[in-house]
KEZARO-160685 format. One line per field, with one value per residue (C-alpha): residue number from 1; z, y, x. Coordinates in nm, 3 decimals, always signed. Example, Ala and Ser with C-alpha at 12.3 -4.5 7.8 and 13.67 -1.06 7.14 Angstrom:
seq <- 1 / 2
up <- +0.780 / +0.714
north <- -0.450 / -0.106
east <- +1.230 / +1.367
//
This chain:
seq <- 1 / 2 / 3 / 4 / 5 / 6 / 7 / 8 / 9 / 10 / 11 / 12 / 13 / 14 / 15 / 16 / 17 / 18 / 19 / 20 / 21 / 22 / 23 / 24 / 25 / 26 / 27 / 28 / 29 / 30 / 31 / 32 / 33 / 34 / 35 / 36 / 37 / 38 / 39 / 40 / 41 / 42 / 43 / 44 / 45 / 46 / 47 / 48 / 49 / 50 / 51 / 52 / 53 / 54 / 55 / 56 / 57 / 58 / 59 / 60 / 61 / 62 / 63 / 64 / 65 / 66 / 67 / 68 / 69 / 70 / 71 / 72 / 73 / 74 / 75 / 76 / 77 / 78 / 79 / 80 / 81 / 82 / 83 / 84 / 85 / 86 / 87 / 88 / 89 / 90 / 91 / 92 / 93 / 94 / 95 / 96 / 97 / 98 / 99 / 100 / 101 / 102 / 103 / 104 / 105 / 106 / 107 / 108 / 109 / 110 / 111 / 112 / 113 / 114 / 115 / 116 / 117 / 118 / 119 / 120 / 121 / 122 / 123 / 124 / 125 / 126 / 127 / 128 / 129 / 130 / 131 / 132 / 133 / 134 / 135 / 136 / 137 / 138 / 139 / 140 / 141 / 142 / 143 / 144 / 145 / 146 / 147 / 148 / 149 / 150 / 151 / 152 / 153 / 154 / 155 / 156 / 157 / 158 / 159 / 160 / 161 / 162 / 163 / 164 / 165 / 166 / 167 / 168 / 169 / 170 / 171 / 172 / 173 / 174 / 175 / 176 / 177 / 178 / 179 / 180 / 181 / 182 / 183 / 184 / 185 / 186 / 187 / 188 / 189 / 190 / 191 / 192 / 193 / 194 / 195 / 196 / 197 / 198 / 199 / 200 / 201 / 202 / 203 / 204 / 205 / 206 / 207 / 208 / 209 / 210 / 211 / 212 / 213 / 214 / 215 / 216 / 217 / 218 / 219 / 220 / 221 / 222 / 223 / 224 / 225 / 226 / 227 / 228 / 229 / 230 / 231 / 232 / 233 / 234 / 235 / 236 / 237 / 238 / 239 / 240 / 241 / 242 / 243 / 244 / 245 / 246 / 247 / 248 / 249 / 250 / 251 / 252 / 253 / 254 / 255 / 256 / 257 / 258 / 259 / 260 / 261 / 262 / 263 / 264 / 265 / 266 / 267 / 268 / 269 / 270 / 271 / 272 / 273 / 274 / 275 / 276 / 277 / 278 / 279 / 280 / 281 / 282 / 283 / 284 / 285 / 286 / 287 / 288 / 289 / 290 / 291 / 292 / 293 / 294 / 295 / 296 / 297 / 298 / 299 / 300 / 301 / 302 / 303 / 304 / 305 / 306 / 307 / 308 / 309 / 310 / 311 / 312 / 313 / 314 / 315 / 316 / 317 / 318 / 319 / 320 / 321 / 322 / 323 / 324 / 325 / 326 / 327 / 328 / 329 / 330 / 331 / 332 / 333 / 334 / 335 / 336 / 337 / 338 / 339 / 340 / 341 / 342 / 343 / 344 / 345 / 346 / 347 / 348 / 349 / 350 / 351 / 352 / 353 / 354 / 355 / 356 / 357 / 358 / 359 / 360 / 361 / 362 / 363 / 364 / 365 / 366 / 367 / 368 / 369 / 370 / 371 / 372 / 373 / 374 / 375 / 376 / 377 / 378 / 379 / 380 / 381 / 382 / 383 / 384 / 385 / 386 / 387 / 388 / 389 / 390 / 391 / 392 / 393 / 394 / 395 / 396 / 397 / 398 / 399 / 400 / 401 / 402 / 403 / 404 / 405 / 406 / 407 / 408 / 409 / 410 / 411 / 412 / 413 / 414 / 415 / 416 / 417 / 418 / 419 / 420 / 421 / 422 / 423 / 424 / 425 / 426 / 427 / 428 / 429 / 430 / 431 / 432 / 433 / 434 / 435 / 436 / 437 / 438 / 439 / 440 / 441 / 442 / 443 / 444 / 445 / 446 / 447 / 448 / 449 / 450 / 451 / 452 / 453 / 454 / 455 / 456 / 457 / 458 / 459 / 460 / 461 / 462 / 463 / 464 / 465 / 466 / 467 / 468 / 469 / 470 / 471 / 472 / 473 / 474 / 475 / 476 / 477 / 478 / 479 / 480 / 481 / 482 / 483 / 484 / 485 / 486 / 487 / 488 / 489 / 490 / 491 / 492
up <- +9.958 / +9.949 / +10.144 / +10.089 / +10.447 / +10.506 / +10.119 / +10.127 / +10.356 / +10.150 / +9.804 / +9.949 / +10.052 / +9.693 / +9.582 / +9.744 / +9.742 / +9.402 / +9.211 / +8.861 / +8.667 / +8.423 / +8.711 / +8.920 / +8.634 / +8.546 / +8.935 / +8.942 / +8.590 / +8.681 / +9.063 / +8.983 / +8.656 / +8.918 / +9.157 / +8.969 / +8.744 / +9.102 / +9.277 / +8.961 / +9.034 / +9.403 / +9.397 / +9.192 / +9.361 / +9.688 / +9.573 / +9.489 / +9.781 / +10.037 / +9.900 / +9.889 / +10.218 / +10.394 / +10.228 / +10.316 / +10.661 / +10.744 / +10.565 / +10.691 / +10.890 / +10.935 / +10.882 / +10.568 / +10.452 / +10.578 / +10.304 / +10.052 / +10.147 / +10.143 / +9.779 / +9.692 / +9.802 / +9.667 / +9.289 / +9.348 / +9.424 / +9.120 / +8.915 / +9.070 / +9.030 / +8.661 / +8.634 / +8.755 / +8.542 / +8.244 / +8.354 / +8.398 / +8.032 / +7.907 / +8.081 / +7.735 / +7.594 / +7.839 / +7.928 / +7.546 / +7.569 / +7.930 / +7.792 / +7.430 / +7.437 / +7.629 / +7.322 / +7.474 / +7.549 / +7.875 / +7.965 / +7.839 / +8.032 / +8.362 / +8.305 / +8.256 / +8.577 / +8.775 / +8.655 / +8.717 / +9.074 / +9.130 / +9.016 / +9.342 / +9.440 / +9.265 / +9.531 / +9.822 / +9.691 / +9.684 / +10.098 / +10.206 / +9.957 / +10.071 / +10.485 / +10.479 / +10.277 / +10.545 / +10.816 / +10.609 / +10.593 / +11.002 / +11.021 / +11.071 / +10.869 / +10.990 / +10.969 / +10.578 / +10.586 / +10.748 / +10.449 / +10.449 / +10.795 / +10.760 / +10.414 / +10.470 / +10.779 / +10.617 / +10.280 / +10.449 / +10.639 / +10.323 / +10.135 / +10.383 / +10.433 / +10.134 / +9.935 / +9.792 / +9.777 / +9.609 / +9.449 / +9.346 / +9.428 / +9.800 / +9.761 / +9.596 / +9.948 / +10.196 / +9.928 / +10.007 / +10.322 / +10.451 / +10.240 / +10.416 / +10.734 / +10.619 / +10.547 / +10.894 / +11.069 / +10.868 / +10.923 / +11.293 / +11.330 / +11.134 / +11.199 / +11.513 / +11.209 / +10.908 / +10.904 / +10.532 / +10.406 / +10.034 / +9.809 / +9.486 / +9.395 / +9.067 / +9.131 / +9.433 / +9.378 / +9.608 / +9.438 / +9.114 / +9.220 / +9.366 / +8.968 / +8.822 / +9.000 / +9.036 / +8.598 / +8.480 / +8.790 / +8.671 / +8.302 / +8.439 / +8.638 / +8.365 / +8.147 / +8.410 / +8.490 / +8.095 / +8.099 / +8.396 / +8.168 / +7.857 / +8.072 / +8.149 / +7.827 / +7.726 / +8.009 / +7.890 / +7.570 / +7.712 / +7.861 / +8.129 / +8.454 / +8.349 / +8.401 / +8.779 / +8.834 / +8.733 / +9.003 / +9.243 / +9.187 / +9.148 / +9.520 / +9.656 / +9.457 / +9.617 / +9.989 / +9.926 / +9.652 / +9.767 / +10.169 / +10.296 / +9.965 / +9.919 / +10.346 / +10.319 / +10.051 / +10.162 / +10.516 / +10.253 / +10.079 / +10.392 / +10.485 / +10.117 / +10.097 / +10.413 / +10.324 / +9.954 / +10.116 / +10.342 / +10.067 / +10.237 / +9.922 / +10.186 / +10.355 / +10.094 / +9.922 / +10.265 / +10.318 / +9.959 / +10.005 / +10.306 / +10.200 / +9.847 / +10.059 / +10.292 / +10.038 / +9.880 / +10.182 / +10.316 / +9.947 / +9.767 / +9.986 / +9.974 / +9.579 / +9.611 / +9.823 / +9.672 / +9.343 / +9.493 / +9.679 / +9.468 / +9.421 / +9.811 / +9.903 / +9.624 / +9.753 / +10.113 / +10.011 / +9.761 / +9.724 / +9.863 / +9.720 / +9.309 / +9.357 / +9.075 / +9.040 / +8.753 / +8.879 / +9.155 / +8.857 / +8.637 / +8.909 / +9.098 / +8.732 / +8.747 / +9.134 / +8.972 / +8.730 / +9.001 / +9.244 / +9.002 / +9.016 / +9.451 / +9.484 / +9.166 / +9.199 / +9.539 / +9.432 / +9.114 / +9.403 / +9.579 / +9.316 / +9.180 / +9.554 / +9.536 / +9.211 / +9.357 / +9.649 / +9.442 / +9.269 / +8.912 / +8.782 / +8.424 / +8.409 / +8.587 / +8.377 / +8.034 / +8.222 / +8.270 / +7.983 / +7.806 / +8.068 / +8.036 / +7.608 / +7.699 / +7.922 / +7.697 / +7.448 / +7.645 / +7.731 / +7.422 / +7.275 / +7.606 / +7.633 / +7.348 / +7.426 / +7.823 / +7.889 / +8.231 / +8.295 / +8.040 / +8.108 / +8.459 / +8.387 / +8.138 / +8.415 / +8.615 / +8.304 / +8.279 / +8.627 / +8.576 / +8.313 / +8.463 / +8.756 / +8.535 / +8.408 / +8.692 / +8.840 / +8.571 / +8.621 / +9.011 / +8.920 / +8.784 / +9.163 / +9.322 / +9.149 / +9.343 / +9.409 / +9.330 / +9.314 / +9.310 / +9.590 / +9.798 / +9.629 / +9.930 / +10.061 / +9.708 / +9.679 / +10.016 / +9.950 / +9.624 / +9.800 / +10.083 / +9.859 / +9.663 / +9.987 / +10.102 / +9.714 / +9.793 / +10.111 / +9.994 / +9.708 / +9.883 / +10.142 / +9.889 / +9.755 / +10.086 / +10.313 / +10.168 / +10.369 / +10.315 / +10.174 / +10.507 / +10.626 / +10.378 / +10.280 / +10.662 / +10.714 / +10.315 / +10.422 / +10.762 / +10.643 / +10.377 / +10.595 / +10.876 / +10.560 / +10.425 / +10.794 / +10.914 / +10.623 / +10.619 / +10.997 / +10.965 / +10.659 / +10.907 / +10.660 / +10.846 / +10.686 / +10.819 / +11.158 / +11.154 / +11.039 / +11.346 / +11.595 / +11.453 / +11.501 / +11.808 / +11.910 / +11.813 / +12.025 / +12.310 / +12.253 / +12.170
north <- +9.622 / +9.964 / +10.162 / +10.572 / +10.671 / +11.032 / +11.082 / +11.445 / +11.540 / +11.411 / +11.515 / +11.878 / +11.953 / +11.842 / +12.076 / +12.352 / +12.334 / +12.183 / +12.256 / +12.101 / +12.066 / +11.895 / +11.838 / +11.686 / +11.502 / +11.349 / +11.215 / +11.088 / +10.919 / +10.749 / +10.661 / +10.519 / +10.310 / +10.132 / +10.104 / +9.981 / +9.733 / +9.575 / +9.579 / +9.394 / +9.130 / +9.121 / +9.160 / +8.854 / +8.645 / +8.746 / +8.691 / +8.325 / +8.315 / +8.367 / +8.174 / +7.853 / +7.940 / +7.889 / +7.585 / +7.458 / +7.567 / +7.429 / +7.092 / +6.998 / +7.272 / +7.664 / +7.471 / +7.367 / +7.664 / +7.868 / +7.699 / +7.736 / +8.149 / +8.116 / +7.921 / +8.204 / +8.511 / +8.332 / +8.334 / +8.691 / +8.787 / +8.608 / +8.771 / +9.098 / +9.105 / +9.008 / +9.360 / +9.569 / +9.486 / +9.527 / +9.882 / +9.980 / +9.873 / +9.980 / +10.313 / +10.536 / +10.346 / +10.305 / +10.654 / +10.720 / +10.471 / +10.659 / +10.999 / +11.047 / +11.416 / +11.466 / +11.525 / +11.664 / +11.535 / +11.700 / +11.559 / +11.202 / +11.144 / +11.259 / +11.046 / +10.742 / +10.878 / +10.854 / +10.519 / +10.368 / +10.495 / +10.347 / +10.042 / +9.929 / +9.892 / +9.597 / +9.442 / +9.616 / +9.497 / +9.159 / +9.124 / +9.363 / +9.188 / +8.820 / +8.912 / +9.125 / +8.852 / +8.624 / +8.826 / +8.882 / +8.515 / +8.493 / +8.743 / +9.038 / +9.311 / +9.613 / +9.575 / +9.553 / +9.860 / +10.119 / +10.186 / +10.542 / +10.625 / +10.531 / +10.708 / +11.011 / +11.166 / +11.073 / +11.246 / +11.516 / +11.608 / +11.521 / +11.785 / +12.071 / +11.988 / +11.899 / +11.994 / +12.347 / +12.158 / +11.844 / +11.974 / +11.630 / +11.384 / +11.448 / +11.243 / +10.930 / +10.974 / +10.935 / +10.641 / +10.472 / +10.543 / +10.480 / +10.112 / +10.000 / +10.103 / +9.926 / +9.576 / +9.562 / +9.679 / +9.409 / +9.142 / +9.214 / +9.194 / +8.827 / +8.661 / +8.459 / +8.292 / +8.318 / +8.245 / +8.307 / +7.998 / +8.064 / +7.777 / +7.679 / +7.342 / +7.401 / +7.050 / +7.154 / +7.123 / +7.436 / +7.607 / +7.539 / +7.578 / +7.925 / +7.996 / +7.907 / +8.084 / +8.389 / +8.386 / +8.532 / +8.744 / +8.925 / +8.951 / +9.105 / +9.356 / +9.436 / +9.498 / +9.774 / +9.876 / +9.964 / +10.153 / +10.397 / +10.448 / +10.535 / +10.799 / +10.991 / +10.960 / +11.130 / +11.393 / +11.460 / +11.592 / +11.821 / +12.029 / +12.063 / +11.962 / +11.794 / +11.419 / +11.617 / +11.737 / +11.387 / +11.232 / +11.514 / +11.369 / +11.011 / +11.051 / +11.156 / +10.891 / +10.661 / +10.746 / +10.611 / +10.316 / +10.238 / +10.251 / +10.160 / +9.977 / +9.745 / +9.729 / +9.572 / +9.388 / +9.240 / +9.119 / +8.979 / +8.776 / +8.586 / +8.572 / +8.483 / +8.211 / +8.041 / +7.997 / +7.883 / +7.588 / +7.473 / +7.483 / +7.736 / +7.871 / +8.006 / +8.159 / +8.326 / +8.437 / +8.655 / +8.778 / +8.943 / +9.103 / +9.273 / +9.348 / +9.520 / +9.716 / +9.800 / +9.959 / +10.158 / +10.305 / +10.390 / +10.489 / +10.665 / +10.951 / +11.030 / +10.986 / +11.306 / +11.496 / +11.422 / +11.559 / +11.887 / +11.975 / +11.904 / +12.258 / +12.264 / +11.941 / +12.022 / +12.390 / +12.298 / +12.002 / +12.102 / +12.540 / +12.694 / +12.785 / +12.681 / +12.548 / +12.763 / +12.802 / +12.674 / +12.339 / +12.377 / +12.382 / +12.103 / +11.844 / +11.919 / +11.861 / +11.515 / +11.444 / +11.448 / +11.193 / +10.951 / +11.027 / +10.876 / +10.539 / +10.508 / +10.289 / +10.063 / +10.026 / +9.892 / +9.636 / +9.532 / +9.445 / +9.276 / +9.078 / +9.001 / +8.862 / +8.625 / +8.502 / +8.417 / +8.295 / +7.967 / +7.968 / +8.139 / +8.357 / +8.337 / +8.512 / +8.842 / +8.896 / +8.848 / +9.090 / +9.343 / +9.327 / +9.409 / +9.708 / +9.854 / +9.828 / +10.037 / +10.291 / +10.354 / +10.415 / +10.662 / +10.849 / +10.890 / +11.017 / +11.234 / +11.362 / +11.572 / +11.762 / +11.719 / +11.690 / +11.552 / +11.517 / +11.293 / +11.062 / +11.002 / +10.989 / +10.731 / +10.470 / +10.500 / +10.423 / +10.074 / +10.028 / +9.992 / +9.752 / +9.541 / +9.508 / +9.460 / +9.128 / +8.989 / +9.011 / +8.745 / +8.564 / +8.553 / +8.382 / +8.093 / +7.984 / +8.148 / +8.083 / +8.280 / +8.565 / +8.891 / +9.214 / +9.413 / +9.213 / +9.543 / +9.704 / +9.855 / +9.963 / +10.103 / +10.311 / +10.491 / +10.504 / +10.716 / +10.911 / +10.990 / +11.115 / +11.334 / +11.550 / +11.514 / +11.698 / +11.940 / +12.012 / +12.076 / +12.214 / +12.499 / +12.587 / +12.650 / +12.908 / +13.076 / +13.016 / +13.296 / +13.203 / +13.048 / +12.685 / +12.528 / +12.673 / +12.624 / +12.238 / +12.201 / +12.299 / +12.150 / +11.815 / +11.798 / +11.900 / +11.644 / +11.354 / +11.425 / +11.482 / +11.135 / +10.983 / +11.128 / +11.035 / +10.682 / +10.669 / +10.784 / +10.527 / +10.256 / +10.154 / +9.793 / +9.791 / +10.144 / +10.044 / +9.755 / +9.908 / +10.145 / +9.916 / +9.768 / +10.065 / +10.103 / +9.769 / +9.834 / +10.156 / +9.985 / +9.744 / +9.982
east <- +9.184 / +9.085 / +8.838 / +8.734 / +8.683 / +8.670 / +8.774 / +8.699 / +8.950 / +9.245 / +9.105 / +9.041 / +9.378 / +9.470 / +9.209 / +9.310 / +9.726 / +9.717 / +9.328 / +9.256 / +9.573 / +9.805 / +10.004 / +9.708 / +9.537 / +9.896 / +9.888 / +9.541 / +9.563 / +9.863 / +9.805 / +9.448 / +9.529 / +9.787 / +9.487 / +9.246 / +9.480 / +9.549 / +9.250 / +9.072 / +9.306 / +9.287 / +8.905 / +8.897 / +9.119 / +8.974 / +8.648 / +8.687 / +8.954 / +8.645 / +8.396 / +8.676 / +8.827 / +8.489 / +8.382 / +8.734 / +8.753 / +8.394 / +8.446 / +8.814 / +8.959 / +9.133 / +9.487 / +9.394 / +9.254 / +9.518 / +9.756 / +9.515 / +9.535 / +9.906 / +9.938 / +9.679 / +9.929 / +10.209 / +10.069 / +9.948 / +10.283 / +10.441 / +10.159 / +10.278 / +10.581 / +10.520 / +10.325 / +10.536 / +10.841 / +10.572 / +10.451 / +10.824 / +10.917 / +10.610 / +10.532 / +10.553 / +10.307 / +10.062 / +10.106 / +10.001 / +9.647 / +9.605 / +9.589 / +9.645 / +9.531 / +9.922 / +10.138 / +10.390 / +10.748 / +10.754 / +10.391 / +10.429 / +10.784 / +10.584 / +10.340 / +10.573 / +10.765 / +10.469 / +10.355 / +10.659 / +10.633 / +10.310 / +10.412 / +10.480 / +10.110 / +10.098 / +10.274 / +10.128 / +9.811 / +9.862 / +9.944 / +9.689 / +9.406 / +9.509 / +9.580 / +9.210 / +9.039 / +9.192 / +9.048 / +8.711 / +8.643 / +8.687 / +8.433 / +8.632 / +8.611 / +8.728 / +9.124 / +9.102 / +8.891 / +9.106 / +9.312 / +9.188 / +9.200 / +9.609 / +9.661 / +9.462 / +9.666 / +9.968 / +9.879 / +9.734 / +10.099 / +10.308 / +10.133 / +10.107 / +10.465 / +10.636 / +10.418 / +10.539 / +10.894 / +10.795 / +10.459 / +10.214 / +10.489 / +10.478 / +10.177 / +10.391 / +10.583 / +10.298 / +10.142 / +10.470 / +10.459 / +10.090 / +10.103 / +10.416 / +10.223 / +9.893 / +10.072 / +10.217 / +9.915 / +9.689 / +10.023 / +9.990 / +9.588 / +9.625 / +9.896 / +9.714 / +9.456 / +9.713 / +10.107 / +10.224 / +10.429 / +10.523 / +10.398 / +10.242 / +10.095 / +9.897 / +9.759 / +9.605 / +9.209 / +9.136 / +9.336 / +9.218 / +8.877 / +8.959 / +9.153 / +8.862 / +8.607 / +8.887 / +8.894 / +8.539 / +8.588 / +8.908 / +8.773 / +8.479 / +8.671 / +8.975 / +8.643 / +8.539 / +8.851 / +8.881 / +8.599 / +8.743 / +9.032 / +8.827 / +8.659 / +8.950 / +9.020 / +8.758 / +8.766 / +9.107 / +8.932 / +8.724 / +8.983 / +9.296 / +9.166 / +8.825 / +8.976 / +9.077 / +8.743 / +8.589 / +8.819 / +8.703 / +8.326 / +8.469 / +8.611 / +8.262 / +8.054 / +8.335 / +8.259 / +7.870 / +7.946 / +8.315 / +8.302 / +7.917 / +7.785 / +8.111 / +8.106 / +7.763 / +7.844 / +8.128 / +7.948 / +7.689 / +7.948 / +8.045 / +7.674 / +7.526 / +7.868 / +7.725 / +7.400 / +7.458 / +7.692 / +7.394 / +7.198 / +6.899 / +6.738 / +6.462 / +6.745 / +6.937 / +6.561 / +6.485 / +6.821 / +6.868 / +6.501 / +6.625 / +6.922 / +6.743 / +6.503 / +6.716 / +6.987 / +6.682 / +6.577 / +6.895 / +7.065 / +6.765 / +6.773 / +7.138 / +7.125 / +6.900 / +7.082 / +7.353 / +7.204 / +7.012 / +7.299 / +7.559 / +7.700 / +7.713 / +7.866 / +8.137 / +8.183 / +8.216 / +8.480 / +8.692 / +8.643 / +8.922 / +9.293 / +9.350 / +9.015 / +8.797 / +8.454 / +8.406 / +8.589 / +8.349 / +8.022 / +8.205 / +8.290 / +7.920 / +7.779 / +7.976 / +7.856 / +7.511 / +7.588 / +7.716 / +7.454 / +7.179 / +7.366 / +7.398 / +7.098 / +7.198 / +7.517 / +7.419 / +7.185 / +7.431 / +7.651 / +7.433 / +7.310 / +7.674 / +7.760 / +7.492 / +7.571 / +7.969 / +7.843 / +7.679 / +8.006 / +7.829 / +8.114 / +8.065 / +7.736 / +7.827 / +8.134 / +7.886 / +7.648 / +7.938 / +8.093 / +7.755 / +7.701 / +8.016 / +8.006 / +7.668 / +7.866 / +8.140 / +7.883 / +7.667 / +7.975 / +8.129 / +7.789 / +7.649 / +7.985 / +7.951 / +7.654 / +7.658 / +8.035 / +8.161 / +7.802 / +7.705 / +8.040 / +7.903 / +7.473 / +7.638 / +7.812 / +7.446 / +7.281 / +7.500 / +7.443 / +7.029 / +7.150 / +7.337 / +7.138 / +6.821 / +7.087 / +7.161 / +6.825 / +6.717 / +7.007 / +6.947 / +6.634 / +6.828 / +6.940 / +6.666 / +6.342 / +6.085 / +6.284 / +6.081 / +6.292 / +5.971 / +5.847 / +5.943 / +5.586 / +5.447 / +5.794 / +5.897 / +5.593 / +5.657 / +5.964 / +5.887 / +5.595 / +5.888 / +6.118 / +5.937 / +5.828 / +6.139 / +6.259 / +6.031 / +6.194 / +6.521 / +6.409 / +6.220 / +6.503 / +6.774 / +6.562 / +6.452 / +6.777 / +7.036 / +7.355 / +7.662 / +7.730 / +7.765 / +7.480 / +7.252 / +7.370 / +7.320 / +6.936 / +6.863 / +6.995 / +6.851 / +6.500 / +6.514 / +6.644 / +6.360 / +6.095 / +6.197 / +6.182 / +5.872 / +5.660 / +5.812 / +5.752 / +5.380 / +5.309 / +5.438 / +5.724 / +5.811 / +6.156 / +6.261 / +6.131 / +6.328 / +6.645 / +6.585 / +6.521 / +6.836 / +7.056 / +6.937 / +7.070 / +7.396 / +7.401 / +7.314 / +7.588 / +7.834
//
């Protein structure tokens, strides 16, 4: 499992010691095909892992589900270790599909290099997905979320130090390094619930249930994961360092999509799992309206910050050293793209958890694979007249889409589910916004000062905007989410 805390940190230094490059696009096409090939698979086996494991564990007992998490990481790891001898044999050519704009001979064998060196994660992914998912199912999630806080410090020294010596593979060193340190950590926080005892028993009914579920999950996700490759793909044709800059803006979108919207969602999960097994329709019907007007309120108003002060947010992260300009303008042009999606993304997660958590796989991966034909659509055609831009507008686009899809679908288990039912809330919602646009707007013209500055007062204003005016048309949903935070501080 993955998680994007504090993403700017790490990508900055990269920024700045290495900027936009073959050298750095070669890294980040390699490093995040390995990524993403492996965290399709664990997210699907995890997935259906959870959903079994606390059906299990409630109807017989943790024992039993234990060895059901154990046959679980066993096949992962046979499935693992399957993948990495095929990326080994195979680099060349998958180095070729990755980036076919890298003709030549000097390129290509870096690439390979570097894909055989992240081959590795395959294997790293499948303990830390199985011991988190472990831990996720017991209601604690933080352990499998600290994969950032462990790689980022690492990276950060490895580059500063070795950098100049080793160039981009001093990052390969602190991957290696910060993974290694990861499983142990996540070994040590669950081995009182979990004890891994290797074994496979394809005629084991859990199991099978947790393969079958696990199936139209992982097509889904290899479907997605496809698209991600297409778009560097296509950012490789637009010039050296655009399929860099997208992963620059890619990183950012990631801090809001990848580290609060799949925290939530993964809480949800757990909580959505529970009440589909009990059978509370009632339940599950007020828990997803909160949980849709909540993300709105919350995600909305980063979406537009994120979009008026893109130039900002991508000049205070990433402008300093090899870090141009005019990476600065193509990868803030790309932020914008992403930004659009925050909210929907959200609720396409949402909506996709409640949908596994009454055990209905097959739909979501139909709805995917129908978004993601849209998206690489959109971004073959947008990127021609918008470039990086219209790659990323075009994965928002298949977001509203898909969500749009599954909100039907939802309907299926959940009859009287509304997802405007939020009317009152979405209108303020808008009304707040639009002052708050307003707000940010006018400072960026009046405040002349530097980027820190001036993001600063712009994003303050339009956060207290957006509050106030929520505050004085007695939003219910914003007062609860207050009174809820407030709670927590008290606790904690």
């Amino acid at each position: 499992m993955r998680s994007c805390s504090a993403p700017g940190l790490r990508q900055a230094v990269i920024a700045g010691v290495f900027g936009a490059s073959v050298g750095t696009d070669i890294y980040f096409i390699s490093s995040e095909f390995a990524v993403n090939v492996a965290g399709a698979l664990a997210s699907a086996l995890t997935t259906a892992l959870v959903t079994v494991y606390i059906a299990v564990a409630a109807k017989e007992d943790r024992d039993r589900a234990g060895q059901l998490a154990s046959k679980v990481l066993t096949l992962f790891l046979m499935i693992a270790a399957c993948l990495l001898v095929l990326l080994d044999l195979f680099a060349p050519q998958v180095g070729l599909a990755l980036a076919p704009k890298y003709d030549d001979p000097a390129q290509r064998a870096e690439l390979s290099k570097y894909l055989r060196l992240f081959s590795v994660t395959f294997l790293f992914t499948a303990f830390q997905s199985i011991y988190a998912a472990v831990l996720n199912a017991n209601d604690i999630f933080v352990p499998g979320k600290l994969y950032g806080v462990v790689f980022n410090p690492i990276a950060i020294f490895c580059i500063l130090v070795l950098g100049d010596r080793l160039g981009v593979l001093a990052l390969v060193y602190a991957y290696y390094i910060a993974n290694i340190l990861q499983m142990f950590l996540l070994y040590l926080r669950a081995r009182k619930r979990f004890s891994f005892r290797p074994s496979l028993n394809f005629r084991d009914p859990h199991l099978r249930q947790v393969g079958y579920l696990a199936l139209p999950i992982l097509l889904s996700n290899i479907v997605i994961q496809l698209n991600g490759v297409i778009d560097k793909a296509i950012c490789s044709y637009l010039g050296v360092g655009m399929a860099s800059d997208y992963t620059y803006a890619h990183t950012l979108e990631q801090f809001v999509t990848g580290t609060f919207t799949a925290t939530i969602t993964l809480v949800l999960l757990s909580r959505f799992a529970d009440l589909a097994a009990r059978g509370d329709n009632p339940g599950m019907d007020k828990l997803l309206r909160r949980a849709v007007t909540s993300m709105l309120l919350i995600l909305a108003p980063v979406a537009l910050i994120a979009i008026l002060c893109s130039r900002d947010i991508v000049t205070l992260v990433y402008m300093r050293g090899k870090f141009t300009s005019e990476d600065v303008r193509a990868t803030a042009l790309a932020l914008c793209g992403f930004s659009v999606g925050f909210p929907l993304v959200a609720f396409r997660e949402i909506m996709i958890r409640v949908h596994f958590a009454y055990r209905k796989t097959k739909k979501p991966m139909v709805i995917s694979t129908v978004s993601v034909a849209l998206n690489m659509a959109l971004s073959l055609i947008l990127s021609r007249f918008f470039g990086v831009f219209g790659v990323t507008v075009a994965t928002s686009a298949s977001a509203a889409l898909a969500t749009a899809l599954l909100v039907r679908s939802v309907k299926a288990e959940l009859p009287e589910y509304r997802f405007f039912s939020m009317g009152p809330s979405l209108w303020k919602c808008l009304l707040a916004l639009c002052l708050s646009a307003l707000a940010i707007w006018g400072l960026g013209e009046i405040v002349a000062a530097g980027a820190l500055i001036r993001a600063a007062v712009r994003i303050v204003a339009g956060c207290g905007v957006y509050v106030l005016v929520l505050l004085v048309l007695r939003c219910a949903e914003l007062t609860e989410l207050l009174d809820l935070a407030k709670a927590k501080l008290k606790r904690g």
